[in-house]
Backbone as ProteinMPNN parsed JSONL, in Angstrom:
{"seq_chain_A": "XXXXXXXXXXXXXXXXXXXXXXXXXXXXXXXXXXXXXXXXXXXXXXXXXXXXXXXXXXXXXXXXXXXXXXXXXXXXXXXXXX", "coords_chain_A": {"N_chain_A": [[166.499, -76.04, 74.496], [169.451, -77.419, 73.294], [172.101, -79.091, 75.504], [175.475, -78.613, 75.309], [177.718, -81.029, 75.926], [179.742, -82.468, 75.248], [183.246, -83.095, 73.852], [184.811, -82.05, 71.381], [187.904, -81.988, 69.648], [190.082, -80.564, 67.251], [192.598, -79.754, 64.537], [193.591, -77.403, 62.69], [194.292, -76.126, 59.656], [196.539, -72.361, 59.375], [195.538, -71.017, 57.446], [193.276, -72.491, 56.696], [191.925, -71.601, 59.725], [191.828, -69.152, 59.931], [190.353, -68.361, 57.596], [187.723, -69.336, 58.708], [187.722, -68.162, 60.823], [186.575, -65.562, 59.694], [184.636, -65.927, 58.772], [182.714, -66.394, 60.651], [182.945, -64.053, 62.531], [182.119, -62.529, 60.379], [179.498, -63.645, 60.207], [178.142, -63.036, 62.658], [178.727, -64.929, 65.02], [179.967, -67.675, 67.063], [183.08, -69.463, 66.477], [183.119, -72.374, 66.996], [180.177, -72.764, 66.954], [179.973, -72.763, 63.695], [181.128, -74.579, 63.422], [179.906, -76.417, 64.881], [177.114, -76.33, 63.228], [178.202, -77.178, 60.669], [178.843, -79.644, 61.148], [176.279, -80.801, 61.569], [174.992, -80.194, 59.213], [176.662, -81.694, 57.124], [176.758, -84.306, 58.08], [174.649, -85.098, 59.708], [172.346, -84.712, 58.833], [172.585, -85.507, 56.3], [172.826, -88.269, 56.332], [170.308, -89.054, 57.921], [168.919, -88.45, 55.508], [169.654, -90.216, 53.939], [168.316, -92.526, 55.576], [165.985, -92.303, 55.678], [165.529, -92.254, 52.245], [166.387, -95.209, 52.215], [163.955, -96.685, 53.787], [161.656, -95.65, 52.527], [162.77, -97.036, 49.798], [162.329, -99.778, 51.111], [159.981, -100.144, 51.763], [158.587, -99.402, 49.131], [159.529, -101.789, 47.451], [157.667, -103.971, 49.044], [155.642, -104.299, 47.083], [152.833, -104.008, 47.865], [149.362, -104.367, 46.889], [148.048, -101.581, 45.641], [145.17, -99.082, 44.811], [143.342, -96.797, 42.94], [143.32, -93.378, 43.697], [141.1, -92.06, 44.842], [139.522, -94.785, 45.115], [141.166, -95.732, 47.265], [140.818, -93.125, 49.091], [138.349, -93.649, 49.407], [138.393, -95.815, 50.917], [139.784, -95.866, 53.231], [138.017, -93.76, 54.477], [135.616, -95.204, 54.931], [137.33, -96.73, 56.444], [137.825, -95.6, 58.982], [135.481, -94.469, 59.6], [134.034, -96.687, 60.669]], "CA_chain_A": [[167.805, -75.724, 73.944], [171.143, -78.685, 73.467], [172.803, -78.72, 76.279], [176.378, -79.47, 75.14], [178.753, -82.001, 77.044], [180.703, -83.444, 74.944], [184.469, -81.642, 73.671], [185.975, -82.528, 69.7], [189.169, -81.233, 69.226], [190.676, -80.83, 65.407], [193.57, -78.898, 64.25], [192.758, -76.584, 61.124], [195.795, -75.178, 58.907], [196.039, -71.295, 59.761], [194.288, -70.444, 56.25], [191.714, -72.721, 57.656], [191.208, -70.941, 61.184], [191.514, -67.65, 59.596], [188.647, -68.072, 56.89], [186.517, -69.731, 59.775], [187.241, -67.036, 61.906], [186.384, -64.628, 59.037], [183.135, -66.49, 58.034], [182.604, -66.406, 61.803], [182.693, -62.701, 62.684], [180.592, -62.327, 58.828], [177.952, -64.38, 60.758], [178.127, -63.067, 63.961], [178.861, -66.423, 65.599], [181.446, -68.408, 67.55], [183.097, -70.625, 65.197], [182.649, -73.383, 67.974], [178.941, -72.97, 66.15], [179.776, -72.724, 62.663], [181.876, -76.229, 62.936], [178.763, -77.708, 65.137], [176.338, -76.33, 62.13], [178.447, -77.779, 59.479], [178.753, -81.159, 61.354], [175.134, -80.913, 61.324], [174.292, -80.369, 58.166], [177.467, -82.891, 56.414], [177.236, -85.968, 58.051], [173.772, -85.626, 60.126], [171.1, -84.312, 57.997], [172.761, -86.842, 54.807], [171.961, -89.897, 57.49], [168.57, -88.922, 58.101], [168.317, -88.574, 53.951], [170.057, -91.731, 53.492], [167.789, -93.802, 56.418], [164.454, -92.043, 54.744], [165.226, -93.196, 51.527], [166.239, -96.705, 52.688], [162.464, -96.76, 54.206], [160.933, -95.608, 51.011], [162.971, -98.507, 49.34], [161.733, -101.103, 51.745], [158.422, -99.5, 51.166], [158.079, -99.758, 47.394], [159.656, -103.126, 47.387], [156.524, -104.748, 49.28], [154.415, -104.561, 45.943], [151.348, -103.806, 47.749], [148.339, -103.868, 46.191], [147.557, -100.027, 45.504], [144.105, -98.814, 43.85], [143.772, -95.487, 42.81], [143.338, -92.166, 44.712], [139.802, -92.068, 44.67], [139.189, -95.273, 45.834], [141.947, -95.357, 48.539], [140.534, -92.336, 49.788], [137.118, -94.646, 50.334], [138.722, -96.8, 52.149], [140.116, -94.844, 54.539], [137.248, -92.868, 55.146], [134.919, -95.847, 55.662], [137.106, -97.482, 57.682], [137.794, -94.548, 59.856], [134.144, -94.415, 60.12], [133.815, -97.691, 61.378]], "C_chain_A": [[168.759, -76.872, 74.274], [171.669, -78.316, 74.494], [174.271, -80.062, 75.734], [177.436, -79.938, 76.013], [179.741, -82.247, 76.621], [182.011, -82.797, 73.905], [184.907, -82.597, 72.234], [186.542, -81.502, 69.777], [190.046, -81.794, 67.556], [191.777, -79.435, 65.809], [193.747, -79.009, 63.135], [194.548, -75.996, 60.771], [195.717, -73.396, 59.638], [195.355, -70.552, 58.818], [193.191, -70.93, 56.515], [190.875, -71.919, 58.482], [191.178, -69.697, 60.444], [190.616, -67.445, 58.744], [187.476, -68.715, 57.927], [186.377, -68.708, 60.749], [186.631, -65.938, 61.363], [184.847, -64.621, 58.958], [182.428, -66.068, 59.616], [181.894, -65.157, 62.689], [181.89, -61.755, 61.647], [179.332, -61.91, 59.837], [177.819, -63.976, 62.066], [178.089, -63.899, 64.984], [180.122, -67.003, 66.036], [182.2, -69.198, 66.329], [183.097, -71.908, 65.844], [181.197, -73.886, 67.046], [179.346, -73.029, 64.874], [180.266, -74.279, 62.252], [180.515, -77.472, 62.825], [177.346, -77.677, 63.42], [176.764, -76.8, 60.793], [178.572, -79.585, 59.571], [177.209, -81.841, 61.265], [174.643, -81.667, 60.13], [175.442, -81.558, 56.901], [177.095, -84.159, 56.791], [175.114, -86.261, 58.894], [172.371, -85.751, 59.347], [171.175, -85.725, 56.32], [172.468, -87.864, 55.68], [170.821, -89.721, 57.356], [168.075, -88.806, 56.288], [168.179, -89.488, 53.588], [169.297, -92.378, 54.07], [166.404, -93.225, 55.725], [164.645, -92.767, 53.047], [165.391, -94.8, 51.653], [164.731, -97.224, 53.432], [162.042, -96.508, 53.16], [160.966, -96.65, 50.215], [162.378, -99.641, 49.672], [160.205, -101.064, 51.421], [157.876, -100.085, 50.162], [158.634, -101.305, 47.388], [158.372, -103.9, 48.142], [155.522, -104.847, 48.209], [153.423, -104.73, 46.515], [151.027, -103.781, 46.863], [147.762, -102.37, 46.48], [145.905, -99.782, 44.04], [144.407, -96.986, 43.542], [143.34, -94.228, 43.584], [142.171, -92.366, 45.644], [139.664, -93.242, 45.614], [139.869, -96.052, 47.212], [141.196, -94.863, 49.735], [138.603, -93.043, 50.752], [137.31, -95.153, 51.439], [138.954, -96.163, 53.476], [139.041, -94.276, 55.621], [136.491, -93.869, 55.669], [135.549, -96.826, 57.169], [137.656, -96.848, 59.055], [135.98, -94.558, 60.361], [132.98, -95.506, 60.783], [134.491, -98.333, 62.615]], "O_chain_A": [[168.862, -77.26, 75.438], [171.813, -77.098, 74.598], [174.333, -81.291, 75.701], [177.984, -79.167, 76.801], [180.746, -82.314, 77.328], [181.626, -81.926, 73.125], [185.276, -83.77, 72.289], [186.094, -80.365, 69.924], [190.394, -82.862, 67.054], [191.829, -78.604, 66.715], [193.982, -80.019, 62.471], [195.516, -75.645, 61.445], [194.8, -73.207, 60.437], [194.659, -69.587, 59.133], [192.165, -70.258, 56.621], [189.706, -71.574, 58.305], [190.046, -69.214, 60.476], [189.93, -66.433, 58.886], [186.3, -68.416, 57.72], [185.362, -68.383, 61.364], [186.085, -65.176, 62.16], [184.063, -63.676, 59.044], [181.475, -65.293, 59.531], [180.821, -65.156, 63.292], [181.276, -60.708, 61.857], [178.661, -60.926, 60.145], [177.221, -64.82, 62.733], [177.366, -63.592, 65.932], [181.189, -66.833, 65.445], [181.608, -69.42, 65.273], [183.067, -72.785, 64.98], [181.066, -75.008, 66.556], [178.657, -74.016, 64.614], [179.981, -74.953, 61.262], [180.136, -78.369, 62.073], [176.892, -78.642, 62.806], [175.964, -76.866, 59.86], [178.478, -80.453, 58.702], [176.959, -83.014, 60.988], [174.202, -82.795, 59.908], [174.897, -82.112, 55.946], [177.082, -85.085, 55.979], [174.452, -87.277, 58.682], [171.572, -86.687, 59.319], [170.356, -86.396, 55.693], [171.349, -88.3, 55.412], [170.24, -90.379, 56.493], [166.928, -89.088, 55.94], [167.181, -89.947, 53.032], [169.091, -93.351, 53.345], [165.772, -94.116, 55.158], [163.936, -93.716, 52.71], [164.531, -95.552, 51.193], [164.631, -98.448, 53.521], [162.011, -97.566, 52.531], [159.973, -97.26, 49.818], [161.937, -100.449, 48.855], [159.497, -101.925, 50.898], [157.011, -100.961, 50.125], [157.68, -102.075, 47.275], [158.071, -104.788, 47.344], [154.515, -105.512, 48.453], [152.714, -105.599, 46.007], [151.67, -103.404, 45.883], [147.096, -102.107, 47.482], [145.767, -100.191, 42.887], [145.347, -96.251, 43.844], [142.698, -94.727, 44.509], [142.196, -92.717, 46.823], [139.66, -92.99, 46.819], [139.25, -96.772, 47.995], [140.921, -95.427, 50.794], [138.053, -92.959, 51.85], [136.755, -95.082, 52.535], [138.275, -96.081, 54.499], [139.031, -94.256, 56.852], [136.421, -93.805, 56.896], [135.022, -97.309, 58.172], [137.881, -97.529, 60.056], [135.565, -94.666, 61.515], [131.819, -95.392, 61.174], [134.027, -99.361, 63.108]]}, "name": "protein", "num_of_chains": 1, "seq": "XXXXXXXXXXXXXXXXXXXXXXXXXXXXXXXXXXXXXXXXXXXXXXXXXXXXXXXXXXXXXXXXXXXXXXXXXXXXXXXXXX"}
């Protein structure tokens, strides 16, 4: 389990805090959590999308030589088996 350390402080309108506190008590949850699960999923989870496709890119740009499934899958196996 995270062990958290570290303190962000924001200041929300009161239509803000009051639909977060709403959404909050919905979800049965602090809204401490609903901020950390939206910081999550906005800024951390789109990084990790964004740095996977930037690897894919770098990827396909090397124009290996690729054969097809089939004889890929040869390869592999023989040279696993060697």
């Amino acid at each position: 389990m995270a062990v958290f350390t570290e303190r962000v402080q924001t200041v929300l309108t009161k239509g803000q805090y009051d639909a977060l506190s709403r959404l909050a008590r919905e979800e049965d949850k602090p809204v401490s959590v609903l901020v950390r699960e939206a910081v999550e999923k906005v800024y951390f989870v789109e990084a990790e999308r964004k740095r996977r496709q930037e690897a894919l890119a770098a990827l396909l740009s090397l124009d290996a030589p690729v054969a097809d499934w089939e004889q890929m899958e040869d390869e592999i196996v023989n040279g696993a088996l060697e």
